[in-house]
LOPAFI-701580 format. One record per residue (C-alpha): residue number from 1; residue in one letter; x, y, z; chain. Coordinates in nm, 4 decimals. Each point is the difference from the previous one (the first is absolute). Layout:
<nodes>
<node resi="NUM" resn="A" X="X" Y="Y" Z="Z" chain="A"/>
...
</nodes>
This chain:
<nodes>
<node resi="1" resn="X" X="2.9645" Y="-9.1152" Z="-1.6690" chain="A"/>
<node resi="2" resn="X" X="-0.0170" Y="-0.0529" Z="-0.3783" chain="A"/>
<node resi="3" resn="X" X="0.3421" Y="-0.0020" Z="-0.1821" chain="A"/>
<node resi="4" resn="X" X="0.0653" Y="0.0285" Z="-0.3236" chain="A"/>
<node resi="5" resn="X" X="0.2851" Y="-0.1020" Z="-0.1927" chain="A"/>
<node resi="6" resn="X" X="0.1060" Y="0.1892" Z="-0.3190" chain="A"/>
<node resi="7" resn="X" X="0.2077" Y="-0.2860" Z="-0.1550" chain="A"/>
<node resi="8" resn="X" X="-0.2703" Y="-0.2171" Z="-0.0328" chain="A"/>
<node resi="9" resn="X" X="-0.2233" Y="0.2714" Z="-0.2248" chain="A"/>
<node resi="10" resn="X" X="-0.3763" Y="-0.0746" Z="0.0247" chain="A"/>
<node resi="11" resn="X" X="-0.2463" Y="-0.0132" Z="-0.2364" chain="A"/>
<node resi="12" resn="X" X="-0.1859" Y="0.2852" Z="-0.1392" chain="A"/>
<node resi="13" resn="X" X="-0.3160" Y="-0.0626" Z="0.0591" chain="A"/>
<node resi="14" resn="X" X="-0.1247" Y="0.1674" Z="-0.3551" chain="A"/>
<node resi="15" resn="X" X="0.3443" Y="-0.1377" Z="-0.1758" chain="A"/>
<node resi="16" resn="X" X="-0.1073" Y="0.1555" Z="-0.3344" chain="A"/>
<node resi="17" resn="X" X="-0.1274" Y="0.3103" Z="0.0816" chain="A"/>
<node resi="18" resn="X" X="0.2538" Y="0.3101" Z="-0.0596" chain="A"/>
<node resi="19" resn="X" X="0.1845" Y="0.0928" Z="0.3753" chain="A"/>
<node resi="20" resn="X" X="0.2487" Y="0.2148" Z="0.1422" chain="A"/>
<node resi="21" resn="X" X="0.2411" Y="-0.0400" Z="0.2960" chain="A"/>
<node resi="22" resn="X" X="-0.0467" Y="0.2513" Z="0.2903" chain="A"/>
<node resi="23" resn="X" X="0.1803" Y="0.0698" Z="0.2786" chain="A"/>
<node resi="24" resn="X" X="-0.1689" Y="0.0820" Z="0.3565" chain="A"/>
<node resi="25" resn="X" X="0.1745" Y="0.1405" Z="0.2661" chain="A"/>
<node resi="26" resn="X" X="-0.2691" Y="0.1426" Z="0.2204" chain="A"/>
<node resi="27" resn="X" X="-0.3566" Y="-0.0683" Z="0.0685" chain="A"/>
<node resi="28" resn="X" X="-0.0586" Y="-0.2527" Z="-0.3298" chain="A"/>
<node resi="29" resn="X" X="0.2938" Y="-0.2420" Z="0.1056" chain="A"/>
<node resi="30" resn="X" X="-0.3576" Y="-0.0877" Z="0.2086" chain="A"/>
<node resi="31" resn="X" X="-0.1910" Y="-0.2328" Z="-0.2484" chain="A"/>
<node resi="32" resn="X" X="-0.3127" Y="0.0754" Z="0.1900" chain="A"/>
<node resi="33" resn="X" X="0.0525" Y="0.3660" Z="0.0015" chain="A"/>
<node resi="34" resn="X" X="0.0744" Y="-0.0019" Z="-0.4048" chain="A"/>
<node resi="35" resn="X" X="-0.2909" Y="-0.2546" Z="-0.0442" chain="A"/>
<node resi="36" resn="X" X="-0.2363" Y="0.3286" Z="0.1445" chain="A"/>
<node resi="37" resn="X" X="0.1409" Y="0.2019" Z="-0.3198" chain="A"/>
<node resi="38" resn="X" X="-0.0409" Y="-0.2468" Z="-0.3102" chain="A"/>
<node resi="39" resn="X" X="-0.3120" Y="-0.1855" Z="0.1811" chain="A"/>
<node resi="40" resn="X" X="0.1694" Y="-0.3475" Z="-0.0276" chain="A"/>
<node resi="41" resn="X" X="0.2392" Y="-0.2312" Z="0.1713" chain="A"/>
<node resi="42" resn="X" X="0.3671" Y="0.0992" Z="-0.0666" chain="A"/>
<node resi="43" resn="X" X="0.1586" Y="-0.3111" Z="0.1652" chain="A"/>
<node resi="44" resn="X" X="0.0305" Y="-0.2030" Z="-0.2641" chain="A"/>
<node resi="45" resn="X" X="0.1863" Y="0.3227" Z="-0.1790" chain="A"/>
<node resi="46" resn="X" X="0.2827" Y="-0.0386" Z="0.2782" chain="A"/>
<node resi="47" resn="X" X="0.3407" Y="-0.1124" Z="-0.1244" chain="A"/>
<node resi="48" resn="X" X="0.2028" Y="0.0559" Z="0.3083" chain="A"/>
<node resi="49" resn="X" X="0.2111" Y="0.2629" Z="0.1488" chain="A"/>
<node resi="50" resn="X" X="0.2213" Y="0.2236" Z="-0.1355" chain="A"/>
<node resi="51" resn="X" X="0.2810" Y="0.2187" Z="0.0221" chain="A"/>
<node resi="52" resn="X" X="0.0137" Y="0.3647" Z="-0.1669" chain="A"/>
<node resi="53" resn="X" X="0.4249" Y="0.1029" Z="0.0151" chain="A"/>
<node resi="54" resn="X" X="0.0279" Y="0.4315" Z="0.0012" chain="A"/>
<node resi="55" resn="X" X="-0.2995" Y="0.0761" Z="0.1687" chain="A"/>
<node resi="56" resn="X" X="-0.0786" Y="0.0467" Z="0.4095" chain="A"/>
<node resi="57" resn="X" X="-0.3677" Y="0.0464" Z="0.1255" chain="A"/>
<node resi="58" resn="X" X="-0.1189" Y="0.3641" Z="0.1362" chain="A"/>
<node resi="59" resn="X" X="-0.3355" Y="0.1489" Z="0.1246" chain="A"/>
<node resi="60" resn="X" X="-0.0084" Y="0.2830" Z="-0.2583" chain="A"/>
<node resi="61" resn="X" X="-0.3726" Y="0.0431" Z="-0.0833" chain="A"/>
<node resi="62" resn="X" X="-0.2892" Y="0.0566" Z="0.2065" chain="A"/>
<node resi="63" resn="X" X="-0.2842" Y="-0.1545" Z="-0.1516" chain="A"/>
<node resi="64" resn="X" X="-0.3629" Y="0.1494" Z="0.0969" chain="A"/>
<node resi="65" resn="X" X="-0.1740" Y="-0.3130" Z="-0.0807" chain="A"/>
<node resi="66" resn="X" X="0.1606" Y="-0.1842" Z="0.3028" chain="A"/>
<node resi="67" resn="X" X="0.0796" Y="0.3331" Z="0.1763" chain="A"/>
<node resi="68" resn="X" X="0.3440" Y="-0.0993" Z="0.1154" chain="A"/>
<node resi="69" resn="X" X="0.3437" Y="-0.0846" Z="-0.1902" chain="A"/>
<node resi="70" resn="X" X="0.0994" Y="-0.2516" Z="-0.2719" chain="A"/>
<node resi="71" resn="X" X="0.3211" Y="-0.1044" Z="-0.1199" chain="A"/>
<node resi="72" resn="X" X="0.2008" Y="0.0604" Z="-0.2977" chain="A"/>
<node resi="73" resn="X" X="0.2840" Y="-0.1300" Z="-0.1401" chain="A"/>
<node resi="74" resn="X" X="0.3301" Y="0.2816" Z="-0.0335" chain="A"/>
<node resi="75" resn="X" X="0.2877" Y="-0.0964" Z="-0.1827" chain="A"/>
<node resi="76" resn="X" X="0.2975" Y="-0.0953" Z="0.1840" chain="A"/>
<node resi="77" resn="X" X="0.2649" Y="-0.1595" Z="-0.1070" chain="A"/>
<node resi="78" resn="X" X="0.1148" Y="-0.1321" Z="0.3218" chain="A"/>
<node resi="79" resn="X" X="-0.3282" Y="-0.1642" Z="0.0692" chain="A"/>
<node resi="80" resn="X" X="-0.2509" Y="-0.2887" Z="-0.0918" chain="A"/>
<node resi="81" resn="X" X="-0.3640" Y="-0.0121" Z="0.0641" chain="A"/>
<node resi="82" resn="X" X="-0.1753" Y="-0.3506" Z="0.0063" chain="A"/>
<node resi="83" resn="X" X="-0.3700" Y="-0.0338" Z="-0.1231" chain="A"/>
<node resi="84" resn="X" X="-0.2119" Y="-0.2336" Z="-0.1516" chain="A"/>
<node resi="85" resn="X" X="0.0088" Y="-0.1542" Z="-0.4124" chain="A"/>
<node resi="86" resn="X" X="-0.3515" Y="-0.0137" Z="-0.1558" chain="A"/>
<node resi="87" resn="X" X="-0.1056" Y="-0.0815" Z="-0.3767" chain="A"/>
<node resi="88" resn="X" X="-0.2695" Y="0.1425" Z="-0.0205" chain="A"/>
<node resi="89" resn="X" X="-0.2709" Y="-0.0321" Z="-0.2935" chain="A"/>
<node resi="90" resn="X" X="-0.0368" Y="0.2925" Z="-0.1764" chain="A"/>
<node resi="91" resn="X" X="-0.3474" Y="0.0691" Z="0.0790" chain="A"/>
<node resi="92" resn="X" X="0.1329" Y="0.1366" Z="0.3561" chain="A"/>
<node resi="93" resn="X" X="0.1900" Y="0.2860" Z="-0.1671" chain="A"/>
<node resi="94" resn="X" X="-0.2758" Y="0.2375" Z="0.0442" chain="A"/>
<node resi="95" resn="X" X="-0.1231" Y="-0.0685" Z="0.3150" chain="A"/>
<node resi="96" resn="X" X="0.3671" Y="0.0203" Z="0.1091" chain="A"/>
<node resi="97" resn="X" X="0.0850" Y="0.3399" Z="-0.1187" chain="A"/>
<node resi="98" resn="X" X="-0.3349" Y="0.1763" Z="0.1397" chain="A"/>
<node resi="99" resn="X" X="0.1211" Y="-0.1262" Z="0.3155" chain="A"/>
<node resi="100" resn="X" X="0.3321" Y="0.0835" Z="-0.0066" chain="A"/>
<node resi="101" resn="X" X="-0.1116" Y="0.4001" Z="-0.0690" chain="A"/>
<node resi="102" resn="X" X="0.2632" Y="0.2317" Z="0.0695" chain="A"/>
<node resi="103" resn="X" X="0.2631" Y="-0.2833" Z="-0.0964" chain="A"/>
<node resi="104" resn="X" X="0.1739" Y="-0.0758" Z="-0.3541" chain="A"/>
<node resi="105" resn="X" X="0.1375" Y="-0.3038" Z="-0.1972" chain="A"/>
<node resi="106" resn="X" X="0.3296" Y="-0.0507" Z="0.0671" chain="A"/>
<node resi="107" resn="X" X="0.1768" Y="-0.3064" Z="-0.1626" chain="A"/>
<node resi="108" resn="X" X="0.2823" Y="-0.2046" Z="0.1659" chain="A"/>
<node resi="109" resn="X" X="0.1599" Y="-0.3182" Z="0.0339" chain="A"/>
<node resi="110" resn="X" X="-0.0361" Y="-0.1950" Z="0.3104" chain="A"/>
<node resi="111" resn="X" X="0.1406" Y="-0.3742" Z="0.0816" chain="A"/>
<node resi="112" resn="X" X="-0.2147" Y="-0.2871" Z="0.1317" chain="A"/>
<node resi="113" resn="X" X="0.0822" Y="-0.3292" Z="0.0337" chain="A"/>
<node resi="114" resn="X" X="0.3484" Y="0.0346" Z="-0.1312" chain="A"/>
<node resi="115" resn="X" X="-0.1389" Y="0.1633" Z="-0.3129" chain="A"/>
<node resi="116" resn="X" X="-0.0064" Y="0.3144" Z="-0.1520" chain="A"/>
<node resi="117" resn="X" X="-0.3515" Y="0.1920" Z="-0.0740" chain="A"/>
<node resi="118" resn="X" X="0.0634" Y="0.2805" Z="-0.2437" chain="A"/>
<node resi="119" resn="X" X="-0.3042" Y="0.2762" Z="-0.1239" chain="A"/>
<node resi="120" resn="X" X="-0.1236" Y="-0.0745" Z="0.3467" chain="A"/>
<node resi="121" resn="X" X="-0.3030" Y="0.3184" Z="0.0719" chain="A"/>
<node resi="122" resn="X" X="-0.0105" Y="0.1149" Z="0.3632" chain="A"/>
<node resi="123" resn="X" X="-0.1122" Y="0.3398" Z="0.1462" chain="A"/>
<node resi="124" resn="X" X="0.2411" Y="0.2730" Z="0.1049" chain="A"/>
<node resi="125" resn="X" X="-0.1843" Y="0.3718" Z="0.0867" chain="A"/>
<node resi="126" resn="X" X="-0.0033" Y="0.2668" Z="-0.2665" chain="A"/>
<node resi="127" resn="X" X="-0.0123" Y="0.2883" Z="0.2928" chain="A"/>
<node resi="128" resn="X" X="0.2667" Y="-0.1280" Z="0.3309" chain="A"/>
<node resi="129" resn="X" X="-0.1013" Y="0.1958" Z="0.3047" chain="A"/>
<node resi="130" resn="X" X="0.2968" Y="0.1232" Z="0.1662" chain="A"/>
<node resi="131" resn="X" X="0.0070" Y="-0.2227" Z="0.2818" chain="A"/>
<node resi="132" resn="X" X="-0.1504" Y="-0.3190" Z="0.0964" chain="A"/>
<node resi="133" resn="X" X="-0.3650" Y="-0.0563" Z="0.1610" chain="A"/>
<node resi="134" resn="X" X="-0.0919" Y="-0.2414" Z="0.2267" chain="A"/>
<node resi="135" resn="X" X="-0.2231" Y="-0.3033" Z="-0.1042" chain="A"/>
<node resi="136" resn="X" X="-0.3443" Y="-0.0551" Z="0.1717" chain="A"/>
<node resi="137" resn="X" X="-0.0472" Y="-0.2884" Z="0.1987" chain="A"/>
<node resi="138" resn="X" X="-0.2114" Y="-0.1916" Z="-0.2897" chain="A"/>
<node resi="139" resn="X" X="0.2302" Y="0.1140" Z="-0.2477" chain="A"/>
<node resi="140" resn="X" X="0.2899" Y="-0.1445" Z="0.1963" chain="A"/>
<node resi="141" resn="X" X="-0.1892" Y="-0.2842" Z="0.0580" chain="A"/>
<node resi="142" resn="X" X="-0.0503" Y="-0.1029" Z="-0.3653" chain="A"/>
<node resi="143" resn="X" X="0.3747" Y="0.0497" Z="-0.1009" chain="A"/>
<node resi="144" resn="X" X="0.1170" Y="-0.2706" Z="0.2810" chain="A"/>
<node resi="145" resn="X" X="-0.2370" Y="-0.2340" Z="-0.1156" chain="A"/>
<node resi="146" resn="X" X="0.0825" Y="-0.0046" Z="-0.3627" chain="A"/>
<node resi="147" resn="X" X="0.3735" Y="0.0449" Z="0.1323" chain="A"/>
<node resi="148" resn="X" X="-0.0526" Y="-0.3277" Z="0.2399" chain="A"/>
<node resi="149" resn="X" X="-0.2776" Y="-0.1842" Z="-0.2121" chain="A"/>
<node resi="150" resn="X" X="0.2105" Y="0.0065" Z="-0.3656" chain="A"/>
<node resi="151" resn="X" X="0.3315" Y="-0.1039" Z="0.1788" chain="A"/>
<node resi="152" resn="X" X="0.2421" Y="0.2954" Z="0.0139" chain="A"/>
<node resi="153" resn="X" X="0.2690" Y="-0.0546" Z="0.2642" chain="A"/>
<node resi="154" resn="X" X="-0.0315" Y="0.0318" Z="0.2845" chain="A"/>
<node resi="155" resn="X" X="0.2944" Y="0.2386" Z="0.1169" chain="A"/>
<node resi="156" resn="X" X="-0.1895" Y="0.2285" Z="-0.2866" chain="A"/>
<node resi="157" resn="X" X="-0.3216" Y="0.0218" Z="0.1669" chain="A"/>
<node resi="158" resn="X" X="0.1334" Y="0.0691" Z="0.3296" chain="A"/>
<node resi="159" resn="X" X="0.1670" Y="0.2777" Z="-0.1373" chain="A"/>
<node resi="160" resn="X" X="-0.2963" Y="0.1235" Z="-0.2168" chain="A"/>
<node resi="161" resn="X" X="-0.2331" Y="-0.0580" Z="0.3592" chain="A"/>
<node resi="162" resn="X" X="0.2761" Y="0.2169" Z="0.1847" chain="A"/>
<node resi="163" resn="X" X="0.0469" Y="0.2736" Z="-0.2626" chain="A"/>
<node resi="164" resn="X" X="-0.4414" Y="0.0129" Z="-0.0239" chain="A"/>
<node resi="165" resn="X" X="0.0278" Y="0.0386" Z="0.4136" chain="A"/>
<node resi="166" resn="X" X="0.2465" Y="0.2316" Z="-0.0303" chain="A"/>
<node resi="167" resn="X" X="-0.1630" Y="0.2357" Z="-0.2073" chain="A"/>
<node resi="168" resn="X" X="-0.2898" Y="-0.0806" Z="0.2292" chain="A"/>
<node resi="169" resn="X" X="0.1754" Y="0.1244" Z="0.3165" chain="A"/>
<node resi="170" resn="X" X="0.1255" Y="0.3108" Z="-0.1299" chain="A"/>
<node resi="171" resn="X" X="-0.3547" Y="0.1242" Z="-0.1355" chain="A"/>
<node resi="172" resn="X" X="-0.1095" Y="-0.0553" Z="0.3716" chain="A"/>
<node resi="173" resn="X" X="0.2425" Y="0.1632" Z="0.1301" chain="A"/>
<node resi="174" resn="X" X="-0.0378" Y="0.2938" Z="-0.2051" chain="A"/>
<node resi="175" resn="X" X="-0.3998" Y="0.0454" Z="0.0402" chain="A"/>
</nodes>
């Protein structure tokens, strides 16, 4: 397992080349996943994990593209979700928003490493479904490993794998 620590910031690997900070929380925290969208290695674009204050995770869009459901963020002021930091060169803007169809910009602050990250862009769905979807297995897949690959903690994934199974369970029951 890979982890990666936020204090000790890494080195872009295009250091003068315009970039923005981004915010996963689903399928991208998975470098490997992302790397299929901008058609390069995103590792190197890691800073660490992070922590987004106000917002909890939910299954509110069903996305036909991986026939199943994929998470959101919701604002809640009671909650936190955890994710992963990239800086990302600019270049991956495009290829970044034609995946994330059916999503908008949305820009927060989030805290890694003991610092604060402000104008940070993430995803949050322009149209919420009423109630939350269950994940396919692949999709569920890919969230755990950028969850357990990028270093969130570990009482967080176990609740993001239980909440996934969850969901999971009811959709069988109710076929």
């Amino acid at each position: 397992m890979m982890e990666l620590i936020c204090d000790r910031p890494r080195t872009p690997t295009y250091p003068s080349e315009p970039s923005f900070y981004y915010f996963a929380y689903g399928s991208c925290m998975c470098p490997v996943d992302l790397k299929r969208t901008v058609g390069e290695a995103t590792h190197p674009h890691v800073i660490g994990h992070a922590t987004l204050s106000g917002y909890r995770l939910g299954f509110y869009r069903r996305s036909a593209f991986r026939n199943c459901g994929v998470l959101d963020i919701v604002p809640d002021p009671t909650a936190q979700v955890e994710g992963v930091l990239y800086r990302l060169p600019w270049r991956f803007s495009e290829p970044l928003d034609i995946r994330e169809q059916g999503y908008h910009h949305e820009f927060i602050t989030v805290q890694c490493g003991g610092k604060r990250y402000n104008n940070v862009r993430t995803y949050t769905v322009t149209e919420k479904l009423g109630e939350e979807h269950a994940p396919n297995d692949w999709y569920f897949q890919v969230v755990m490993r950028g969850a357990v690959t990028c270093g969130l903690p570990e009482q967080y994934c176990w609740k993001l794998y239980h909440h996934m199974t969850e969901l999971q369970l009811q959709e069988l029951r109710s076929a």
